[in-house]
MARMIKOL-745222 format. One record per residue (C-alpha): x, y, z; residue in one letter. Coordinates in steps of 0.2 Angstrom, whole numbers, plus 5000, padded with zeros to 4 digits. Layout:
! residues N
XYZA
...
***
This chain:
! residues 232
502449034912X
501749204919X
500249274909X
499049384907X
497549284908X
496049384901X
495749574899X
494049644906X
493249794906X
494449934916X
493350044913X
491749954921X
492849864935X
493650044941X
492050134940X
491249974949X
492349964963X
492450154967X
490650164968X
490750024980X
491850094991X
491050254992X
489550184997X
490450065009X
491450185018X
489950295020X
488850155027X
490350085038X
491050235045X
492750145040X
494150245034X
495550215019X
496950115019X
497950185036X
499450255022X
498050355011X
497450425026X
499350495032X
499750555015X
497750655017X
498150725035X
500150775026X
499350835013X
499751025013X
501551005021X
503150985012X
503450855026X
502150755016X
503550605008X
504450555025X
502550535033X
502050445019X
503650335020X
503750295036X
501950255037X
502250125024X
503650045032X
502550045048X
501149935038X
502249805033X
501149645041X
500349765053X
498349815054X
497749995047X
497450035067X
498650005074X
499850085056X
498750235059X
499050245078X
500950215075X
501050345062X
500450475072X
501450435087X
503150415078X
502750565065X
502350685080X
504050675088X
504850665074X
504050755059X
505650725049X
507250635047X
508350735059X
507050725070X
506950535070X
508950515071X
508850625089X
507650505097X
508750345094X
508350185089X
507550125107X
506450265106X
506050245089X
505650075093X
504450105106X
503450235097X
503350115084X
502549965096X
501549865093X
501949865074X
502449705067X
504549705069X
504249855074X
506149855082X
506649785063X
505949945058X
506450045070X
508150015063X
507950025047X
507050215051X
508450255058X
509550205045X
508550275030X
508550455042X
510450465042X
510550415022X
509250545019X
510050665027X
511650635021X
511350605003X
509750714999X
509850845010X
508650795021X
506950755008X
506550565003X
506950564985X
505650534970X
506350414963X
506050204962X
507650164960X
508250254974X
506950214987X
507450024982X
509250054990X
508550125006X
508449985019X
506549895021X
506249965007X
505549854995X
504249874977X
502649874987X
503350025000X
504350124984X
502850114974X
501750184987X
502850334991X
502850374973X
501150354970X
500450424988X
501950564992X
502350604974X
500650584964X
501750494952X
501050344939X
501550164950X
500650024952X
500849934973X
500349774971X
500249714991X
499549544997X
497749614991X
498249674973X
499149494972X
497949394976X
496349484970X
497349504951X
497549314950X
495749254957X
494949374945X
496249294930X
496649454926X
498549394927X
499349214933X
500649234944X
501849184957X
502449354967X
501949514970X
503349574960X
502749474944X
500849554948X
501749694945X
502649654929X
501049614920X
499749734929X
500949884921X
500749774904X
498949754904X
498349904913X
497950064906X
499150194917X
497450294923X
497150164934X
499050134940X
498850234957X
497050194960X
496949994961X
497949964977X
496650074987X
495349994980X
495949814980X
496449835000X
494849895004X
494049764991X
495149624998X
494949665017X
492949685017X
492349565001X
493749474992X
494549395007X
495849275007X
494549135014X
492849105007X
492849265001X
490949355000X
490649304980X
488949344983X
489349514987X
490349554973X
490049704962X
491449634948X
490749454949X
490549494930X
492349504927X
493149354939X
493449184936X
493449144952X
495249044949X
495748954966X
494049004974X
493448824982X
492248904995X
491249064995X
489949145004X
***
C-alpha cells in the first residue's frame, strides 16, 4: 500500500537545497530548468501562460537545451495560439525539431491552439481540470502551468520529484501521480511550487538515476537512501 514513509525537516531540506543551487548555479554557469527560464524571459507579458505551456509540452522526454532552443524558436513565430494555428502542423513540427515526438506535439499544439481559441478566447485557462482535457496534457505539464504561468499552489512531481521522493523515503510509491497524491499530504503548501525546481536540478547534477553522488549530498541527513545499491 502507498505511504508516506518518514516526515523530515522541510524546513532544513528547502533551505538546504536552495542554498545548494544557488551556489551551484553560480559556480556552474548552468541555468534553471529550461521551463523556469521561459516563464522568467515571459515574465512581464500577458503572453506569459501559452509560453509556459508550450515550453512544457516541448520538454516531455526532451533535454533543457534543446527545450530551451525549441521554445524560442516556436514562441517567436508564434507568440500565441492563433499564431501557432497560421503556421500549420508541418511548420509547427519543424520548429519544434529535435524535441522528442516533436511531430506528436506538434499535433497536439495545434489542437490545444484551436480549443483555446475556441473555448477561452484565445488565453490557456487557470484551471487543472481544464488543462487535463487539452490533448498532451497530463498532471506533470497542468501543474507546471499553474504553478510556473499562474503562481498558483501545485506540486509537479516529473521523473526527478518521483524518484528523489521515494529514494529519500519521504513517500513509497509506484507513479508519479501517486508522488503527487502523498507529497500534497505530507508537504507543507510553501514548498508546493518550489520542489520541482529544486528536485530537477538536484536530480540532474547529484541525485541521478545511477550511482547517484551520495557523497555530495547536502540532505544526506534526511534520505534513507531506499533502492540506492551504488553511489559515488
Amino acid at each position: 500500500m502507498n505511504r508516506k514513509e518518514r516526515t523530515p525537516d522541510w524546513a532544513a531540506v528547502f533551505r538546504a537545497l536552495e542554498t545548494w543551487q544557488k551556489h551551484f548555479l553560480a559556480l556552474s554557469g548552468a541555468d534553471v530548468p529550461s521551463v523556469t527560464a521561459v516563464a522568467e524571459e515571459h515574465r512581464q507579458e500577458p503572453d506569459k501562460p501559452w509560453a509556459v505551456l508550450v515550453s512544457t509540452i516541448l520538454s516531455l522526454r526532451t533535454k533543457d537545451e534543446v527545450t530551451i532552443r525549441t521554445s524560442r524558436a516556436l514562441l517567436e513565430k508564434a507568440p500565441g495560439p492563433r499564431e501557432l494555428l497560421k503556421l500549420g502542423e508541418q511548420e509547427t513540427a519543424r520548429l519544434a525539431y529535435p524535441a522528442g515526438f516533436y511531430r506528436t506535439k506538434a499535433a497536439n499544439l495545434q489542437k490545444i491552439a484551436a480549443i483555446l481559441i475556441e473555448q477561452y478566447k484565445g488565453k490557456v485557462p487557470a484551471d487543472m481540470d481544464a488543462l487535463l482535457a487539452l490533448p498532451g496534457v497530463g498532471r506533470k505539464t497542468a501543474n507546471l502551468v499553474i504553478t510556473e504561468a499562474f503562481d498558483m499552489d501545485g506540486i509537479c512531481v516529473d521523473i526527478h520529484v518521483h524518484r528523489i521522493s521515494n529514494r529519500t523515503g519521504w513517500v513509497k510509491t509506484s507513479e508519479p501521480d501517486e508522488t503527487e497524491t502523498l507529497l500534497r499530504e505530507i508537504l507543507p503548501k510553501r514548498y508546493w511550487k518550489r520542489i520541482n525546481g529544486l528536485l530537477v536540478l538536484y536530480g540532474q547534477n547529484i541525485c541521478r538515476p545511477v550511482s547517484p553522488f551520495c557523497s555530495r549530498c547536502i540532505i544526506t541527513g534526511h534520505c534513507a537512501r531506499q533502492g540506492v545499491e551504488k553511489s559515488r
